[in-house]
C-alpha positions as CSV (number, residue, x, y, z in Angstrom):
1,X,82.8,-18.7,146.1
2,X,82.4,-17.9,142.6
3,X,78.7,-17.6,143.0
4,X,78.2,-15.5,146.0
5,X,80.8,-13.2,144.0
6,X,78.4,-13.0,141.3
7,X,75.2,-12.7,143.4
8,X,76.9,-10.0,145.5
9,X,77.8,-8.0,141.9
10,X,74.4,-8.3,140.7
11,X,73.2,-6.9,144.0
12,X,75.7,-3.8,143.8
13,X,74.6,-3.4,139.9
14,X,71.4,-2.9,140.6
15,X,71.8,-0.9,143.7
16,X,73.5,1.2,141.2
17,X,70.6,0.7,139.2
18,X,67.6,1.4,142.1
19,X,70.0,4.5,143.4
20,X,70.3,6.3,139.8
21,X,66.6,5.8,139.2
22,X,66.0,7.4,142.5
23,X,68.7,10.4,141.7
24,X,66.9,10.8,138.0
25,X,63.7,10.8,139.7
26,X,64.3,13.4,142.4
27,X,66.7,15.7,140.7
28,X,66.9,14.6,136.7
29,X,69.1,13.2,134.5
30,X,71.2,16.5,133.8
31,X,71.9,17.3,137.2
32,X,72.9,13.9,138.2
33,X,76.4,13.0,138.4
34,X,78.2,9.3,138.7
35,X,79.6,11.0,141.6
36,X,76.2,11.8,143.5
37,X,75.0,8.3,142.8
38,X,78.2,6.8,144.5
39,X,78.1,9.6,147.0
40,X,74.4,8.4,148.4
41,X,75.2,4.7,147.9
42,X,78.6,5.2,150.0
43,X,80.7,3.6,147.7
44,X,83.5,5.1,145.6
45,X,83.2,6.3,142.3
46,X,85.0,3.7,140.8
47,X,82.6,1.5,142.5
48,X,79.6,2.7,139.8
49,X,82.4,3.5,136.6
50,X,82.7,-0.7,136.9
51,X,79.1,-1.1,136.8
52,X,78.5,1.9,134.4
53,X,80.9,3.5,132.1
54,X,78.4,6.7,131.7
55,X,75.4,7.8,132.7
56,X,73.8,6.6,129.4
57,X,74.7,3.2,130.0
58,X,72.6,3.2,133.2
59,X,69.6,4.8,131.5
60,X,69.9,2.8,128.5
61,X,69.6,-0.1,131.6
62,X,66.8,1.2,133.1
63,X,65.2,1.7,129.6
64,X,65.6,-1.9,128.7
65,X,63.1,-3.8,130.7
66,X,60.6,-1.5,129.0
67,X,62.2,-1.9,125.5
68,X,62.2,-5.3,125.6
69,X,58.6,-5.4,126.8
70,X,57.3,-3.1,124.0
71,X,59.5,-5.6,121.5
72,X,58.1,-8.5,122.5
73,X,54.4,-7.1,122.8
74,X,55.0,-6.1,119.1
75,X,56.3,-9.8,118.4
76,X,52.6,-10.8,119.9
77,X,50.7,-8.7,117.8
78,X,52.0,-9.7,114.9
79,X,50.7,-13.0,115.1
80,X,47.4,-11.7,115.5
81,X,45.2,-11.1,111.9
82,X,42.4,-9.4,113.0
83,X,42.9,-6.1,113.0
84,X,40.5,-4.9,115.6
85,X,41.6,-7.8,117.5
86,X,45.2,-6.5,117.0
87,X,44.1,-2.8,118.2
88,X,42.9,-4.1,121.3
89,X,45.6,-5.8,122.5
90,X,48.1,-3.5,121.7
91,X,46.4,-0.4,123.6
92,X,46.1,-3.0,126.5
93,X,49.9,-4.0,126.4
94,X,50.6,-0.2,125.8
95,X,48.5,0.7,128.6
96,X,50.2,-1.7,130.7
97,X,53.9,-0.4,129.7
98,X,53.0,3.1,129.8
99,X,51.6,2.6,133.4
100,X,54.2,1.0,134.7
101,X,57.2,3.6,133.5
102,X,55.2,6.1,134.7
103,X,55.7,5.0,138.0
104,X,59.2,3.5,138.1
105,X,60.7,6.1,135.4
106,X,58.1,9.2,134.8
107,X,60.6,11.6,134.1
108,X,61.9,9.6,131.1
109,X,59.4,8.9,128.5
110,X,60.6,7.8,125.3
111,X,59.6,12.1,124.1
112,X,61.8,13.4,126.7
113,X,64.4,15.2,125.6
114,X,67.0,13.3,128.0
115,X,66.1,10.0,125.7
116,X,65.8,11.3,122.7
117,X,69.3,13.2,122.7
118,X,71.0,10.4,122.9
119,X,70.7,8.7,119.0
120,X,71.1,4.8,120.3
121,X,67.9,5.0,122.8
122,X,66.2,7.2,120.4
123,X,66.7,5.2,117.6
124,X,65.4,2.1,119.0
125,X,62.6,3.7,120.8
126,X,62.0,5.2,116.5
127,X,62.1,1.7,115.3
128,X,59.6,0.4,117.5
129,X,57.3,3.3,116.9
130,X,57.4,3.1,113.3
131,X,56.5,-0.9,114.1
132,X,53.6,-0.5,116.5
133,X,52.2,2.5,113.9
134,X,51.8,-0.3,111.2
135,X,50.6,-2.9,112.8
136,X,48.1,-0.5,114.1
137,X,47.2,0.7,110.7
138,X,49.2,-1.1,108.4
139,X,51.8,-0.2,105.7
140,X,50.6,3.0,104.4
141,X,49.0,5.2,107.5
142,X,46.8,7.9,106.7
143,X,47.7,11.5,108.5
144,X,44.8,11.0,110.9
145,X,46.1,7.7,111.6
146,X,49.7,9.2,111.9
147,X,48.1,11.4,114.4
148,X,46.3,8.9,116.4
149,X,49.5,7.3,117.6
150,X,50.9,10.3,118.1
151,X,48.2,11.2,120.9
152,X,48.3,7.8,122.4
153,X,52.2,7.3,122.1
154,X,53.2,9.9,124.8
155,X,50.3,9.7,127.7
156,X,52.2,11.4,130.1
157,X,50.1,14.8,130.6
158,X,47.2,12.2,131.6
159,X,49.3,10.4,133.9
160,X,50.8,13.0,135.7
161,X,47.2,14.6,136.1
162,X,45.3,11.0,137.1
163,X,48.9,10.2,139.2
164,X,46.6,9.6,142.6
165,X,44.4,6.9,140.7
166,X,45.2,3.3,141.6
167,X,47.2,1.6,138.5
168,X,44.2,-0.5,137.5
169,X,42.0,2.8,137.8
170,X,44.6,4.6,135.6
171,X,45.1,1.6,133.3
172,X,41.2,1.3,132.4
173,X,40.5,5.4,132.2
174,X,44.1,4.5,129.8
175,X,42.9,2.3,127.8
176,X,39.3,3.8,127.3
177,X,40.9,6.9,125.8
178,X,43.4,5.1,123.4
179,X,41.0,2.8,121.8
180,X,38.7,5.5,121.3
181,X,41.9,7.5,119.6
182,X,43.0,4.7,117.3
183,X,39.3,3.6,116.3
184,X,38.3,4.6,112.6
């Protein structure tokens, strides 16, 4: 009994989860309320407030598959010496992360100002930034290197205006322009 209790609030979490993201998507962050979300799931308010204290809680949820994707493609290229080698692989897992926000999340990239008002998302999304910037180009970045990530770290003008390309279109057309970005 104890399990199908568990399974069934996993379920309802991330309906929560699938609802908000749908919510966020259609009408933003700002203008949606706990409320709304429990409104269009047909539950009570309550309901979401035991899944979700705030609104935050449930972005920082749907931010965390990503977060811990970018963290643990970081943890890869660390392991990697060459630093061409290193390049390479993290435009491709960038690429890949980038790609696949985009089209579960669009709205909120880690520039948005709905993430980066809140200082616990923003500061993580920061600390793995100023990671990925030097192990692109080591301790001491240049200002053209500085701006190099910058281009490549928020792609979403080019992904809103490639949006009808397949993903593995969009990924290669990606990737392309990034190497050619954070190349010397």
């Amino acid at each position: 009994m104890a399990a199908v209790r568990a399974a069934q609030a996993e379920k309802t979490r991330q309906a929560v989860l699938d609802t908000a993201r749908m919510l966020f998507l259609e009408h933003g962050f700002d203008a949606t309320s706990l409320q709304q979300i429990a409104d269009t799931m047909g539950v009570t308010k309550a309901n979401v407030y035991y899944y979700f204290r705030t609104k935050i809680a449930i972005l920082e949820a749907l931010l965390e598959p990503t977060v811990a994707a970018l963290a643990a493609g970081l943890d890869a290229l660390e392991r990697i010496a060459d630093r061409d080698e290193r390049r390479e692989s993290f435009v491709t897992h960038w690429v890949g992360q980038v790609v696949t926000a985009y089209r579960t999340l669009a709205p909120m990239s880690h520039a948005d100002p709905i993430v980066r008002r809140h200082p616990g998302i923003s500061r993580t999304l920061d600390e793995l930034a100023d990671r990925a910037l030097h192990l692109l180009f080591g301790p001491a970045p240049t200002a053209d290197q500085i701006a190099a990530y910058s281009l490549i770290s928020d792609l979403g003008v080019v992904t809103r205006r490639l949006d009808a390309l397949p993903d593995d279109e969009l990924r290669a057309v990606l990737t392309r322009l990034c190497l050619r970005v954070v190349r010397d």
